[in-house]
N, C-alpha and C positions, 0 to 999 in steps of 0.2 A: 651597580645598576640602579640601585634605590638611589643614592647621592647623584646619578644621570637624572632621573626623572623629576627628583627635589630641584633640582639645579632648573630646570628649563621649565618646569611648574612657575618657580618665582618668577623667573626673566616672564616668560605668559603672564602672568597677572602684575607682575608690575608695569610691561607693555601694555595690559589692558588700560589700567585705572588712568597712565600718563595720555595716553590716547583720549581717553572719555575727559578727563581733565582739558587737555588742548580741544576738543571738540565744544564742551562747554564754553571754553573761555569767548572761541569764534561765536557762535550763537549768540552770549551775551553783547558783543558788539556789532553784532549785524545791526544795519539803521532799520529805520522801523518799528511799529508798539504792533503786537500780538494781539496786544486788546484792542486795538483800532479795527483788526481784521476780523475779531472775534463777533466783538460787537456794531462793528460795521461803521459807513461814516456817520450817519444820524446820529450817534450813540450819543448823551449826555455827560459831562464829565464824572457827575456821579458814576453814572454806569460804568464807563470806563475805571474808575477807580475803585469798584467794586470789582470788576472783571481781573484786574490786575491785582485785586489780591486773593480773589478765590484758583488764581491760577500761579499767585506766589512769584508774579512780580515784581511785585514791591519790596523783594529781601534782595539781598547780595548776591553776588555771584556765588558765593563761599556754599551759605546759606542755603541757594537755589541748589547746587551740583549735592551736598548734601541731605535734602530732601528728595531729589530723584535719584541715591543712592538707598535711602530708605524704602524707598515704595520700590524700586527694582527687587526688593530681599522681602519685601513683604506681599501681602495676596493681595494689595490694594491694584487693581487696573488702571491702564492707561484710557483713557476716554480721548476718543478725537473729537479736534475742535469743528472737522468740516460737516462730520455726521451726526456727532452724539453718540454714537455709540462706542462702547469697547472695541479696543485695536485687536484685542484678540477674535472677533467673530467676523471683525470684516476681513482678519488675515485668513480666517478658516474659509469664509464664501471663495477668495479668489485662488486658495489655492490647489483645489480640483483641477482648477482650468492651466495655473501657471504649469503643476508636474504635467498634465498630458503636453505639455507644450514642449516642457523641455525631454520627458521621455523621445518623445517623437522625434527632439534635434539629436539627442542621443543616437536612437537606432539610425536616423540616417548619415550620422557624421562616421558609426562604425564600418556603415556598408556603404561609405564613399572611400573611407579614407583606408579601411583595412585592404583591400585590394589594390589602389593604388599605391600605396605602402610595399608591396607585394609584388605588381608590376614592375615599381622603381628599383625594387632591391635585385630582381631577377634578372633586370635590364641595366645593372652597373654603369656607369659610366658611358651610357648612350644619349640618344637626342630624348628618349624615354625616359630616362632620369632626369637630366636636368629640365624635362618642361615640369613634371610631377614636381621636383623641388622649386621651382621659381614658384609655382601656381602655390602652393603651401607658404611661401615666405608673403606673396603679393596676401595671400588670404590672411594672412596670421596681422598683414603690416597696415591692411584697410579697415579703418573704426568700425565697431559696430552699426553701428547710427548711420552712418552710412552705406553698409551692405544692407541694411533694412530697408532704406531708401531704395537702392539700386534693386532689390526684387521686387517691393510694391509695385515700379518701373514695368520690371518686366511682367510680372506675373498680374498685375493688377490692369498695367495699361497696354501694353504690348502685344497680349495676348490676352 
């Protein structure tokens, strides 16, 4: 059981680092300068090349995924570029609102879906089943993004 847990610990953390690696590498070639956004377009070249290295621009790829390996293990914070402030306080303001939000989809997905669950199974092989199952697969097979749309629709403008 120990050699079970050792075994899929490494595969996780090797899957982590290769992931964060391939995610860096993307970022680094995204077009675009960060300092441009930062310091906006007025900005000075000085400025911008001041901004690009208090933000560590100016190193390598290697260099950069390396220092945001460091400050991830250390107590140093993330600071956003859009607010100024630490990521962890603007994560904290939104996430009061984000849990009641998803509690709320929770409780209503149990008490949509456990009884139709329920219905379908007791109704084997009827026209009750398969509409309960088509409507689950139609649900499961439509993006998000777009069922969010289609209720703003209804619940927004519809009624």
């Amino acid at each position: 059981m120990v050699k079970f847990i050792a075994r899929h610990t490494a595969g996780f953390l090797v899957t982590l680092i290769l992931v964060s690696l391939i995610i860096a590498a993307i970022f680094s070639f995204l077009p675009g300068d960060p300092a441009v956004l930062v310091g906006g377009i007025g900005a000075s070249p000085e400025q911008l090349e001041s901004l690009r290295m208090s933000l560590g621009l100016n190193l390598n790829i290697f260099q950069r995924y390396l220092l945001w390996v460091r400050t991830l293990f250390t107590s140093q914070t993330a600071v956003s570029l859009q607010y100024g402030m630490p990521v962890y306080r603007l994560l904290g303001d939104r996430l009061a609102v984000t849990s009641s939000i998803a509690l709320l989809a929770c409780a209503l997905m149990v008490l949509i879906a456990c009884p139709l669950g329920i219905l379908a199974a007791y109704r084997k092989n009827t026209w009750v089943d398969s509409l309960v199952s088509n409507l689950t697969i139609l649900g499961l097979s439509v993006p998000n993004y777009l069922t969010g749309i289609l209720l703003i629709w209804v619940w927004g403008i519809l009624l």
